[in-house]
N, C-alpha and C positions, 0 to 999 in steps of 0.2 A: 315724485315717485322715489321711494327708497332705494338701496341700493340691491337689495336682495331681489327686489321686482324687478328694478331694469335686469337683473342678468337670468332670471326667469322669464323675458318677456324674448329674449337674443334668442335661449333655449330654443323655446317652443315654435321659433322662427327656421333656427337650421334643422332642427328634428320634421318639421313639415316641409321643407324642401329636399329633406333627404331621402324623402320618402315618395319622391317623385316618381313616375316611369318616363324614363328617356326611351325617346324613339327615335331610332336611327337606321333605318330601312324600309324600304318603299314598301304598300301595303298589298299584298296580293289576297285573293281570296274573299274572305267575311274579317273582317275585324273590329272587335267590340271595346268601345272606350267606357269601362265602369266609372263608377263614382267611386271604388274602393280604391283604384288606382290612378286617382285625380292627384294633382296636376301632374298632366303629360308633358314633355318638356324636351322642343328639336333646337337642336343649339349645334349639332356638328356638321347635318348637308339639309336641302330642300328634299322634299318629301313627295311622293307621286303616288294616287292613288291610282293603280292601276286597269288598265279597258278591262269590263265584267267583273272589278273588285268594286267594292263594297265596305266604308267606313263608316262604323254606327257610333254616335258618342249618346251617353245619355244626359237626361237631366243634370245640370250642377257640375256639371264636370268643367274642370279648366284646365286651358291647352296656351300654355307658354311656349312660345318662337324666338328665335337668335336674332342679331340683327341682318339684314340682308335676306334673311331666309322666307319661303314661301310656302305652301302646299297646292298642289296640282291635280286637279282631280280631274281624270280621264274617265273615270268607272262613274261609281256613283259617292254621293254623301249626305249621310242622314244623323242630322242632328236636329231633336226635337228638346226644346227646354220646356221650360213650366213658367209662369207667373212668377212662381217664387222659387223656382230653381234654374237660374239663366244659364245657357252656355257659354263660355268667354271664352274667346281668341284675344291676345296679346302677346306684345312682346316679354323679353325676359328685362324683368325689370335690371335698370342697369349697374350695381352694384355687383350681378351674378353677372352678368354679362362679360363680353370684351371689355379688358384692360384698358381699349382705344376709347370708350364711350366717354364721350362730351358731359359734363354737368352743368347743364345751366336752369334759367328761370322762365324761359319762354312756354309760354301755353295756348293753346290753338283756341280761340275765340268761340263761345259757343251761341252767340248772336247772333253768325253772319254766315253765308255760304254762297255758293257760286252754284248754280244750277243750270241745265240745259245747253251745256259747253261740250265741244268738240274732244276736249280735253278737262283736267283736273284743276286747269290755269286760267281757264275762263268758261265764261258763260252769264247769265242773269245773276244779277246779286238779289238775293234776299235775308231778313230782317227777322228772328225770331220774336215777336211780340205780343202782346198777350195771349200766352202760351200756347201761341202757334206760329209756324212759318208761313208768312205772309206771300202769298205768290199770285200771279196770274197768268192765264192762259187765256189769249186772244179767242173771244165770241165760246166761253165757257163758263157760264155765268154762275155754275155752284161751287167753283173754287173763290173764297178771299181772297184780298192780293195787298199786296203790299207795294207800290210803286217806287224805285228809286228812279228820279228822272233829271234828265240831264236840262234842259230849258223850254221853256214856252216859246211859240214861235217869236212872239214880240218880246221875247225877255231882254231888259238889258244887261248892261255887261256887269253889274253886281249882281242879278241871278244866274250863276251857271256855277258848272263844276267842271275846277280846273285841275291842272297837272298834279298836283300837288293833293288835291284831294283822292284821285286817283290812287296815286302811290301810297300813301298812308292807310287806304284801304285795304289796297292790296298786302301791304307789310304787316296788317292784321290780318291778315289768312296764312301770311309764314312769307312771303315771295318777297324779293328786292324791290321790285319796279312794277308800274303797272299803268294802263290807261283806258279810257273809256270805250264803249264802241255801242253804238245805237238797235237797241232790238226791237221787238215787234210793235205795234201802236196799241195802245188799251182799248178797250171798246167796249167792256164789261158796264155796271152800273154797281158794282158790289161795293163794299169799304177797302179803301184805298187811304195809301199815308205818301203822301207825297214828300220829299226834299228836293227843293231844290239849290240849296247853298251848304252845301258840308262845311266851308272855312278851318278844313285843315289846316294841319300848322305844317312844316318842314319834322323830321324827327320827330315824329310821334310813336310811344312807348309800343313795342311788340306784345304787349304783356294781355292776358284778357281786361276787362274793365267792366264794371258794373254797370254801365251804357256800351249798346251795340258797337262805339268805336270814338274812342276820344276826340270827335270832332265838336266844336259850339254849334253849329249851327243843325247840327243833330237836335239840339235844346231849342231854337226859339223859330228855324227857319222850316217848321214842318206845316204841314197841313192835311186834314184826315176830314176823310167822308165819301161818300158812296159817288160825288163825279170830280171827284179832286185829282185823277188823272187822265177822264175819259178823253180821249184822241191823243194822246200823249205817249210820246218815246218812252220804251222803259231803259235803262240803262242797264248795259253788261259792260263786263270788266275782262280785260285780258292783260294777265300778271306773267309777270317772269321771273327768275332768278332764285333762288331762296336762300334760307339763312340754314346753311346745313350743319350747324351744329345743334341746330334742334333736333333733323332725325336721325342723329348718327345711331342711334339704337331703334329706331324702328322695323320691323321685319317685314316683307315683302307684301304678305295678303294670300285671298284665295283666291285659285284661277281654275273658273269650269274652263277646262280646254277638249273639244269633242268630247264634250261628257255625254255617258248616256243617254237615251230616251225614251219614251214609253208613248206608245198610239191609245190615244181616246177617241171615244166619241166627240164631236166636238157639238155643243148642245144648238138648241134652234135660237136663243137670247143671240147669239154668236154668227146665225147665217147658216149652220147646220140641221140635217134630219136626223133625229136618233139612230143608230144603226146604219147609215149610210153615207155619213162625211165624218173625215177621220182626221185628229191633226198628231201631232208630235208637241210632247211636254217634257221637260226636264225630268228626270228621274230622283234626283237628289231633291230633298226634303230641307228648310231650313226654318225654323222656329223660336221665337224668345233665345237669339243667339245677337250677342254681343260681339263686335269687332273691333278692338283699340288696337291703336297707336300701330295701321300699318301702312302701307304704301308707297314703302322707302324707293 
């Protein structure tokens, strides 16, 4: 790139941030987040949308957050996107951000994830794999599933998953430390991918990796087919600690807190009569809406 480009390219970087709208007061009322006034940008306190107000974002519109910060929505929040015009929640990328923000090269694994936990820290591990999240639910037989499991009852001691495998797991999802804990028993007949020997190393890279997580035995110790886990433990993970100089720029998230709601009908598929069983449904609306990098 010449020189003239790169400083045409700076340009046209602060003229569209400059052109931002900040928002830095709670929302009462109707408020409308256009496209003409896209990226809105809370970087000085958290934001509340307030009981019987009302936040509309449209199509395409992006909405950049501070680190630490959240939004709270007490009223309602209607944010519908398109296909091709998504709404984004993110942080404020960290050059604009606090002077305090970390740079580093850590990145959140888009392989692997923890489901059906108590918390953020643990729950069921599963496997993004042929483009999709491999999962199972005990005696629900139209989900695929994807099995990570910890031993066969007669395994010996070179099939199992140890400390070590654990931890390196877990240090792929962001966390210090972590270990195994046994969940529900398979029972399905669908396609299953079983491991059972990950052969983590000690120190393995936090970084993501073109394999669900840099362990070997991910490569040769698997097994896949429709009763390759049936009556089998699935394995969940419960992590701890993290490496928080990953999120030091992350902003907090969205929090329905006593949001609104709105009485339906609740239809007969459901255990209802038309007109005569009523249930309560969220008010707020959310659509082709994108949420990065929160939950500091």
């Amino acid at each position: 790139m010449s020189p003239v480009c790169i400083t045409l390219t700076i340009w046209i970087l602060l003229f569209n941030y400059s052109r931002a709208t900040v928002v830095d007061a709670d929302i009462y009322g109707v408020q409308h987040w256009i496209l003409s006034g896209s990226p809105y940008v809370i970087s000085r306190r958290p934001i509340n949308v307030q009981r019987d107000a009302a936040l509309i974002i449209d199509p395409g519109v992006h909405v950049y957050v501070g680190s630490g910060l959240g939004i709270k929505i007490h009223g309602k929040l209607i944010a519908r996107g398109t296909y091709g015009r998504r709404i984004v929640f993110q942080r404020i990328p960290p050059r604009v951000n606090s002077p305090n923000s970390v740079q580093n090269n850590f990145r959140i694994p888009r392989k692997l994830r923890l489901v059906e936990g108590a918390s953020v820290r643990q729950g069921l591990l599963q496997i993004f794999t042929a483009n999709r999240w491999r999962y199972n639910e005990p005696n629900k037989s139209k989900y695929l599933s994807c099995h990570i499991l910890t031993t066969r009852p007669n395994a010996t001691t070179t099939a199992r998953w140890t400390k070590t495998d654990c931890r390196a797991i877990c240090q792929q999802l962001g966390y210090a430390d972590g270990n195994f804990t046994l969940g529900p028993t398979a029972r399905n007949r669908t396609v299953s991918v079983e491991l059972m020997t990950p052969g983590c190393q000690e120190h393995e890279p936090t970084t993501q990796s073109t394999e669900p997580f840099p362990c070997p035995g991910f490569q040769t110790n698997v097994s896949v087919g429709s009763t390759a886990c049936d009556l089998q433990d699935l394995t969940g993970l419960n992590c701890w600690g993290t490496v928080a100089s990953a999120y030091s720029s992350y902003w907090k998230g969205l929090e329905f807190y006593n949001a609104s709601l709105e009485e339906v009908n609740l239809p007969p598929a459901l255990g209802g009569s038309w007109g005569n069983t009523r249930m309560n449904v969220s008010a707020s609306v959310m659509e082709y809406v994108d949420i990065l990098h929160a939950g500091q």
